[in-house]
SEKETOR-656965 format. One record per atom (N, C-alpha, C, CB): x, y, z negated. Coordinates in steps of 0.2 Angstrom, whole numbers, plus 5000, padded with zeros to 4 digits. Glycine has a CB too. Example, Ala and Ser with C-alpha at 12.3 -4.5 7.8 and 13.67 -1.06 7.14 Angstrom:
<rs>
506649724961;506249784961;506649844961;505749784955;506449894965;506849954964;506450004961;507049974971;
</rs>
This chain:
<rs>
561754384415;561454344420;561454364427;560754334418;561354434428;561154464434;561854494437;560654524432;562554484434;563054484437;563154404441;563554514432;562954384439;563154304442;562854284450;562854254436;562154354450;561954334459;562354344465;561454364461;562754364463;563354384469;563654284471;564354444465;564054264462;564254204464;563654144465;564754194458;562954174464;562254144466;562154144474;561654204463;562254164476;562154174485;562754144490;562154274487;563354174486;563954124488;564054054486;564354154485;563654024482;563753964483;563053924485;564053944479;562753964487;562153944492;562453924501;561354034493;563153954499;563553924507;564153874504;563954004513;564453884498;564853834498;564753784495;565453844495;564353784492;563953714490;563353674492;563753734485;563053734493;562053684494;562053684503;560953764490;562453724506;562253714512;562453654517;562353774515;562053634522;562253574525;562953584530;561653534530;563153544532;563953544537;563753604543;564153454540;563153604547;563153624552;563053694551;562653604554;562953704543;562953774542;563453804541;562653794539;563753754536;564453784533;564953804541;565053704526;564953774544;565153804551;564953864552;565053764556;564553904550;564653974552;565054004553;564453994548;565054074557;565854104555;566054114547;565954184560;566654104546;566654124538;566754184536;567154084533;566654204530;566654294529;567354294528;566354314521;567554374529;567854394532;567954484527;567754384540;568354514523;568154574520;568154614522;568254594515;568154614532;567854654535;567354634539;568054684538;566754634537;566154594541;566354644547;565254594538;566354674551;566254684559;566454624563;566654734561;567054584560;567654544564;566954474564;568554524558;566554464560;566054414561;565554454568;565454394554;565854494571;564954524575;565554544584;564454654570;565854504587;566354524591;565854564598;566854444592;565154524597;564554554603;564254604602;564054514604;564254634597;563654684594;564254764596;563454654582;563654804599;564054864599;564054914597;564154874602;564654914592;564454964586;564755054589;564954934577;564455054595;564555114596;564055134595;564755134601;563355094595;562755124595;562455094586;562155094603;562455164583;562055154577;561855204575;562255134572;561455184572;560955234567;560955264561;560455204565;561455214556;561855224550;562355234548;561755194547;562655234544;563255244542;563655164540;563255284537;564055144546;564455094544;564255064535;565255134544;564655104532;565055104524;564155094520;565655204520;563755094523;563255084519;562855014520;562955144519;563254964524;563154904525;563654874522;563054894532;563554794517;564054754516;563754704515;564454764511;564454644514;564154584512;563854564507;564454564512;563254514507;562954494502;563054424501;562354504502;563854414502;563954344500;564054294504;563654324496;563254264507;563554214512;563754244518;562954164513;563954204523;564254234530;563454244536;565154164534;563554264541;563054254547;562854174547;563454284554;562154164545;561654124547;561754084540;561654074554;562154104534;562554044528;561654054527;563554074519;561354094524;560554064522;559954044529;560054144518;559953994532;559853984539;558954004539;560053904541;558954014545;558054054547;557953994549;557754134552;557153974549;556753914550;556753964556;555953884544;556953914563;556653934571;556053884575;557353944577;556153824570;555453774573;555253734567;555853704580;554853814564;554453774559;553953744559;554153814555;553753684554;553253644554;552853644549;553253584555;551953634551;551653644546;551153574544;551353714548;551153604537;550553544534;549753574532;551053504527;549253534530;548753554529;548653584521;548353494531;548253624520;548253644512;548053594510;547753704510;547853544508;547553494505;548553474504;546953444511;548753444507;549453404506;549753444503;549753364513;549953524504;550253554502;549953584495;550353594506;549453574492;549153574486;549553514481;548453564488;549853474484;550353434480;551053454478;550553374483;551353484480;551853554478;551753634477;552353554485;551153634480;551153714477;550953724472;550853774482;550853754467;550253774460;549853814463;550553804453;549453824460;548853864461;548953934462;548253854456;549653964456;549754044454;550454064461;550154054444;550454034465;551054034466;551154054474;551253974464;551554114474;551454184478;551654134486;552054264475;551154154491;551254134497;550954184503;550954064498;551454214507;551254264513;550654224519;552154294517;550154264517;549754254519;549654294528;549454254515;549454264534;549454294540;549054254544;550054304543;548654304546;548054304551;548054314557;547554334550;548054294565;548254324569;547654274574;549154324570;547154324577;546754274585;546554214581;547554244594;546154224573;545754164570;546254114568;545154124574;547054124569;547454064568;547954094560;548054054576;547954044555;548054064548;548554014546;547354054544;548954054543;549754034541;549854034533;550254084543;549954014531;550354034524;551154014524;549953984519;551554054520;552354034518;552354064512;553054074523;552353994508;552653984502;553354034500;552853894503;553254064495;554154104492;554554044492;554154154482;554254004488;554553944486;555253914492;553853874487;554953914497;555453894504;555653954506;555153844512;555154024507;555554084511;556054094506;555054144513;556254084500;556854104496;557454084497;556754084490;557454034500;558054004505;557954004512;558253954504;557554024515;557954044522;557754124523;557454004529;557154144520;557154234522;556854254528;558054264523;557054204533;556754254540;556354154545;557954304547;555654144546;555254104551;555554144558;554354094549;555554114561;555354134569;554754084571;556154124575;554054114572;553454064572;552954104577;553154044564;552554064579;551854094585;551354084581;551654054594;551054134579;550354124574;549954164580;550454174565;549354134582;548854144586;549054184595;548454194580;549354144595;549854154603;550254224602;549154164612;550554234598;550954304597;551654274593;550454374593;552054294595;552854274592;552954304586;553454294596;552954274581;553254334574;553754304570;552554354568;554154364567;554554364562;554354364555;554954404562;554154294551;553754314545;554554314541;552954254543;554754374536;555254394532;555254404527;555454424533;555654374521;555654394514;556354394510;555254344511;556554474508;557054484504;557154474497;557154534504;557254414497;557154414487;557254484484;557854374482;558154504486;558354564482;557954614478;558754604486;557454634487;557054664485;556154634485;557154714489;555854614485;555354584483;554954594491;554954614476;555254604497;554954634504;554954584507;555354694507;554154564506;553754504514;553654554518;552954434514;553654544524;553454584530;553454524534;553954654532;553054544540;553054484545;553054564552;552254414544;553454544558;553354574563;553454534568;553754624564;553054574574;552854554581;553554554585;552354614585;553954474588;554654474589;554554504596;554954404589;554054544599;554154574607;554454634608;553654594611;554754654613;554754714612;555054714622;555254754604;554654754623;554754774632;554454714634;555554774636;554254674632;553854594637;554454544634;553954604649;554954574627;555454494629;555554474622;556354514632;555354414622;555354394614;556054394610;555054294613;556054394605;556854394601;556654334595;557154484597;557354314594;557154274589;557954304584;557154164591;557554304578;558154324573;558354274567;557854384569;558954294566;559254264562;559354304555;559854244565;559754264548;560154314543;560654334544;560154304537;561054394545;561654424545;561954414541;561654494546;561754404534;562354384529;562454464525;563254354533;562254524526;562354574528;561554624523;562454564536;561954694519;561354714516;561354774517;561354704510;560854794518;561054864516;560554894510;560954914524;560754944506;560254964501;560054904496;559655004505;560454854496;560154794496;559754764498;559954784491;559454774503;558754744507;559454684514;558054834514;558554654515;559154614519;559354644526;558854524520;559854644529;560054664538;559754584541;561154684540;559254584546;559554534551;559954544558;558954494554;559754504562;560154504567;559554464573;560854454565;559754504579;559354464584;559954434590;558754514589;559554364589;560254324594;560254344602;560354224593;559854374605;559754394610;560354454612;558854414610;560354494609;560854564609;561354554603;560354654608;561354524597;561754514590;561554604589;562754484590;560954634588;560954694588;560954694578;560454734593;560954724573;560854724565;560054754564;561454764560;559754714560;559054774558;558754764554;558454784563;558854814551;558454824542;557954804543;558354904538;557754764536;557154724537;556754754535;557154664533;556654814529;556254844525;555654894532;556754894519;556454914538;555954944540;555854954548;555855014537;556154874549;555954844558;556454864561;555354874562;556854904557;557154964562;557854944565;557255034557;557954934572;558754914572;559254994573;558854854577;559954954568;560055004565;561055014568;559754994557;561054924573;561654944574;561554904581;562254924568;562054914586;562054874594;561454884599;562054774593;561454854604;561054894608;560254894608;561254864612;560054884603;559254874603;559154934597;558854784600;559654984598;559555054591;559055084596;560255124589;558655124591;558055154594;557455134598;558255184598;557555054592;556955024594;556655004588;556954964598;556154994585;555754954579;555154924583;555555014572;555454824578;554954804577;554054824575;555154794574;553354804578;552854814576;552754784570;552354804580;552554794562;552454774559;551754744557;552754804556;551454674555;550954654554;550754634550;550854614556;549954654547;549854644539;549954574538;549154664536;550254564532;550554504530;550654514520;551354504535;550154504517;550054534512;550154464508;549354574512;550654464502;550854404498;550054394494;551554414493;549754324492;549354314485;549454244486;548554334484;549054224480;549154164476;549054124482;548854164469;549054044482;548953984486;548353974482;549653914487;548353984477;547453974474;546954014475;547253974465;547054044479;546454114481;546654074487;546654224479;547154074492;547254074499;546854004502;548054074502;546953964497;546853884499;545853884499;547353814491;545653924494;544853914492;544453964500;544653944482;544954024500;544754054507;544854034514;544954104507;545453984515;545753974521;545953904521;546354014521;545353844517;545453764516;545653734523;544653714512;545653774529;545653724535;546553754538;544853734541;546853804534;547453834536;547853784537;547653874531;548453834540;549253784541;549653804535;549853814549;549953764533;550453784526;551053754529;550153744516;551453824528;552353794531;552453724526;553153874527;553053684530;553253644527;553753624523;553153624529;553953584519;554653574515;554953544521;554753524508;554753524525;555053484531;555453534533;554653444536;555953564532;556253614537;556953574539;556253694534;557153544542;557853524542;558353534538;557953534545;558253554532;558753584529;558653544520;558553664530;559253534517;559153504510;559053564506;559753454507;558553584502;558653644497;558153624493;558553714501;558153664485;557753644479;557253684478;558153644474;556853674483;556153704486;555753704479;555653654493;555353734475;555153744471;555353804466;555253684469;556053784463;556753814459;556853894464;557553724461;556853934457;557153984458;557854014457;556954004456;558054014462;558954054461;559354104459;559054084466;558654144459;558654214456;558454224448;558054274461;558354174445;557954174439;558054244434;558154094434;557654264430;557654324427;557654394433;558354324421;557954384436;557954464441;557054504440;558054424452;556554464441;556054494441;555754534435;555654464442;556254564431;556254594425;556254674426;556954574421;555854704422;555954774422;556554794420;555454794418;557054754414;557654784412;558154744417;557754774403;558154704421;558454704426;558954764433;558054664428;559354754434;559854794437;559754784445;560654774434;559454814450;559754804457;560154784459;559854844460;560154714462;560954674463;560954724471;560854544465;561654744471;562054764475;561854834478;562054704481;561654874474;561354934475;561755014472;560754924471;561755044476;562155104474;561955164475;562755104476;561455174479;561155214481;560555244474;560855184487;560155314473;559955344469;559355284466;559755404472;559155304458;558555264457;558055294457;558555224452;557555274456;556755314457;556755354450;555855254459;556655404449;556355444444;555555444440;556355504446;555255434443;554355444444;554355354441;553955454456;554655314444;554355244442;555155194439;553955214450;555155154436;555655104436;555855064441;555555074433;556455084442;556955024450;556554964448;558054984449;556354924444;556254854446;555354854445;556754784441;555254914445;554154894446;554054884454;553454994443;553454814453;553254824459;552754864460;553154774462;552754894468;552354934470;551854884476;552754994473;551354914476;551054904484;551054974487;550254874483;551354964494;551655014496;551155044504;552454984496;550855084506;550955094514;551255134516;550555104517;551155154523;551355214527;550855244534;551955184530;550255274533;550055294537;550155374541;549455274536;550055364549;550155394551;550755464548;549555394554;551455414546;551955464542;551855474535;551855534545;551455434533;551155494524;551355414520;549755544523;551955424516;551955354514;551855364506;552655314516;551555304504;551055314495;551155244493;550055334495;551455254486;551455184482;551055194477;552155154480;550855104473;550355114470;550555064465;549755124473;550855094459;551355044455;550754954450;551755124447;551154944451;550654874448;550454874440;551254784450;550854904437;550654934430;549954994429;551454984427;550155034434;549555054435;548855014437;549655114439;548954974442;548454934448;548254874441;548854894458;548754884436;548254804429;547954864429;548654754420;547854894428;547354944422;546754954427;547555044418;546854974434;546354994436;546554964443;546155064434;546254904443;546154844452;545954864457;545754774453;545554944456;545254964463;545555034464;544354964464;545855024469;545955144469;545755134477;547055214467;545255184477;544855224484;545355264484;544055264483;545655304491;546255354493;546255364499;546955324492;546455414500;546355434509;547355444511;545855544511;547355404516;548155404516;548455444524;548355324515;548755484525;548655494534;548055514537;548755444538;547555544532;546855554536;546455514536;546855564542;546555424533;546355364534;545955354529;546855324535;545155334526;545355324519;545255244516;544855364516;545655234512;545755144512;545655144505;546755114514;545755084504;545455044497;546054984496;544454994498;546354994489;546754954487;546554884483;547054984483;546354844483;546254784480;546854764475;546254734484;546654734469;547254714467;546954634461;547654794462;547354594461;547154544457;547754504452;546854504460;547754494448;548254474443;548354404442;548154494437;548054364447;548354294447;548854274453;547754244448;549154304455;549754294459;550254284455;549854344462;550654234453;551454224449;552054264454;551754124448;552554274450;553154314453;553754244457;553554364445;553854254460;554454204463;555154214461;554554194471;555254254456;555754294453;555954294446;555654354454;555554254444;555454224438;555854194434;554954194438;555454144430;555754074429;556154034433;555254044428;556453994432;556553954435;556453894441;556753954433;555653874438;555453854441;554653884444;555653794439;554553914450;554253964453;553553954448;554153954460;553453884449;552753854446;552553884439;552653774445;553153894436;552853894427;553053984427;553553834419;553154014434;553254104432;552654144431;553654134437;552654174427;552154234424;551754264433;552554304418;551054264430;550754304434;550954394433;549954294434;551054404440;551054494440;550554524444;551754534442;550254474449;549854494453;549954534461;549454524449;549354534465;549854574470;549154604474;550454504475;549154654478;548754694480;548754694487;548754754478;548154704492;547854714498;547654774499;547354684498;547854794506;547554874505;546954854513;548454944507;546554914514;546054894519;545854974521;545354844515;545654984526;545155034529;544355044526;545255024536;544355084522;543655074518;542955094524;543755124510;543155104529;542655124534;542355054537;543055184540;541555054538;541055004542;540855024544;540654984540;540655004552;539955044555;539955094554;539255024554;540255134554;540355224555;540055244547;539555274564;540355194542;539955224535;540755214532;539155174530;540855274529;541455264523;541255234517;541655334520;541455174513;541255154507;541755164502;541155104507;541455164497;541855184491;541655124483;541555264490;542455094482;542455034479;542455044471;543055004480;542255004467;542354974461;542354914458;542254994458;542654894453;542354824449;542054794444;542754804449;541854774446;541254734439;541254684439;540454744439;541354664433;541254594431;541754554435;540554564431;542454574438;542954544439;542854534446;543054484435;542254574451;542054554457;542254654460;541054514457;542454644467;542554704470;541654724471;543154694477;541654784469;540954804474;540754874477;540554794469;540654864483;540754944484;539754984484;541154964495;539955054481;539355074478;538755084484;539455154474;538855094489;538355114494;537955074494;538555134501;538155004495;537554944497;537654884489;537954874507;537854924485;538054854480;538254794485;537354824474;538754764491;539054714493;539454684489;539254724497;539654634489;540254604483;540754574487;540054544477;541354614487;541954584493;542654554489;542154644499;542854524494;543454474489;544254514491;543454374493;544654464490;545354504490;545554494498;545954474483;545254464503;545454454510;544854514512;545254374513;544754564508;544254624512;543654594514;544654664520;543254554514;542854494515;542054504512;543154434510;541454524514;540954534510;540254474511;540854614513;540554444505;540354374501;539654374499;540754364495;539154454497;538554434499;538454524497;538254364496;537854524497;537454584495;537254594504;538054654490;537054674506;536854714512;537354674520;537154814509;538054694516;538454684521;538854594521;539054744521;538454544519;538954504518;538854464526;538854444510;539654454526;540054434532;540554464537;539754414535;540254554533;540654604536;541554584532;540254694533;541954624538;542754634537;542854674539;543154584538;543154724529;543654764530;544254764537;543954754523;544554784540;544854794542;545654814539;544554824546;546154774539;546654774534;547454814536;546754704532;547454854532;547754894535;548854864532;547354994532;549354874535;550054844535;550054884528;550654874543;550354834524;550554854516;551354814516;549754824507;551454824509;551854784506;551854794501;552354774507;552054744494;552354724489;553054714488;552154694488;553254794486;554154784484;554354814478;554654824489;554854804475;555354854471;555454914470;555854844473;555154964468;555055014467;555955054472;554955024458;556355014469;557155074471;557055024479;558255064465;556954984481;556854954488;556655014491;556354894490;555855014491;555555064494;555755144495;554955074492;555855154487;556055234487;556855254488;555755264480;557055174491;557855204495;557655234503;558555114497;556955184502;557055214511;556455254513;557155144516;556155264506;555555324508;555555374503;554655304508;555955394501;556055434495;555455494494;556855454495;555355494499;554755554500;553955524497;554555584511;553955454495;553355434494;553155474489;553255354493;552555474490;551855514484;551755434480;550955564489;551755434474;551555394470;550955404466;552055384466;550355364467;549455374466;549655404460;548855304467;549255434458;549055464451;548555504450;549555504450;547855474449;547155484450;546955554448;546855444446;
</rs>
């Protein structure tokens, strides 16, 4: 099955895609000859550890004038289990469906008067959303077509500079030695997001584009006994290539916290970078990697990370009776860091940049992480 995603992605350009796209430049089995602007005197990596992932530049196209609909109307296509990147920005609240980000990968969109790149790599299970400024000048990105370590490369059409998605970072043409700011942008279910966020924007199927919004591409991939599509680089020892993690990085000190462990125990208190934070975790989140059709794929859940500090008081979490609660004030807080009632309700955790990825995603490119272990 899992050898067939190569010819999976390739015909997401010869087949499914519309005319305006198939005009892309076409692949070439030397991708440099698609980049005639980009200048590969300046990089960061090593050529030979970039290649094609099948379709050519923009063959999976990025939503650049997304529209949105109300949770209520989008509650007619989304199920309740079903994983959507959630983003907060100046009281202005987003949601993107896996469902549509599975075929385009990269929004270019203004959530709360700031410009962002909300992103998602199937290969590797990596939403991230970043701040498209950088010197005072917005960028809008596209997909390169292009992988590295299997994660996806994009591209900014401003410079055509390449930049790993996993870590902001660009990595070839003239914007090397610059990274994207990354924004928390933490995936959970549309049934947890819609009952906390009923007055939100929900991306729309309306995107200009024909695609089988719902329907998975990738079906089976989200398997433990599954194989890294397009990966050659070392696998993780400590954990299995395809467990997901919830992952950070503070000030340098990067720590994952495997989702096999986070079922058994939904809350770990931890000091990360000097910081000390609190992991959330809840198991009704479904996988977009699943089944075939997103809606009917198994929950695996997905985790929040937060700065466990209030009012100059550290707190310290656990759970009871399926409710987060931290011991100092008995409060009871929810999976948006949210305190719902007890001493402190109305207080907010402060939420600190996580992700949810692929164990061999992450630990291609942090291999130094410390993996929790109580």
């Amino acid at each position: 099955m899992f050898e067939a995603l190569h010819s999976i992605r390739t015909i997401l350009v010869a087949v499914l895609l519309l005319p305006s796209v198939a005009a892309a430049q076409p692949f070439s089995p030397d991708w440099k000859s698609a980049w005639p602007n980009t200048d590969f005197s300046r990089r960061s990596v090593d050529l030979s550890s970039i290649e094609s992932g099948g379709p050519p530049r923009d063959g999976i196209p990025s939503i650049d004038h997304p529209r949105f609909v109300s949770v209520e109307e989008a509650s007619d296509w989304i199920a309740d289990r079903e994983p959507v990147i959630f983003l907060e920005l100046n009281e202005d609240v987003h949601a993107y469906p896996l469902q549509i980000m599975i075929w385009h990968e990269i929004v270019n969109d203004t959530v709360g008067g700031i410009p962002v790149a909300v992103t998602f790599c199937p290969l590797c299970y990596t939403a991230i959303a970043f701040d498209r400024r950088i010197n005072g000048i917005v960028y809008d990105f596209g997909t390169s077509g292009l992988l590295r370590h299997s994660d996806l490369v994009m591209y900014d059409r401003q410079t055509e500079s390449l930049w790993q998605q996993l870590s902001g970072e660009a990595i070839v043409g003239e914007m090397v030695d610059h990274t994207l700011k990354m924004i928390s942008a933490p995936l959970i279910s549309f049934g947890r997001f819609k009952l906390q966020h009923p007055e939100a924007k929900v991306l729309s199927r309306e995107t200009g584009y024909r695609r089988s919004y719902g329907d998975n591409p990738y079906a089976g991939y989200d398997d433990l006994k599954s194989k890294p599509f397009l990966y050659k680089g070392p696998l993780p020892k400590k954990v299995q290539p395809m467990e997901h993690l919830v992952t950070v990085m503070i000030n340098g000190e990067p720590v994952a916290y495997p989702y096999s462990f986070l079922g058994k125990r939904p809350v770990v208190n931890d000091k990360v970078g000097g910081v000390p934070i609190v992991v959330f975790y809840e198991k009704s989140t479904g996988t977009a990697l699943g089944r075939r059709k997103i809606s009917r794929a198994k929950a695996i859940g997905a985790g929040a990370v937060f700065d466990r500090r209030v009012g100059g008081q550290t707190l310290s979490f656990t759970k009871k009776h399926g409710l987060f609660v931290d011991r100092e004030t008995g409060s009871v807080w929810n999976i948006f860091g949210v305190a719902t009632s007890g001493p402190l309700k109305g207080k907010k955790l402060d939420r600190i940049v996580s992700g949810d990825f692929f164990a061999f995603a992450w630990m291609a490119f942090r291999p130094d992480t410390r993996i929790y272990k109580p």
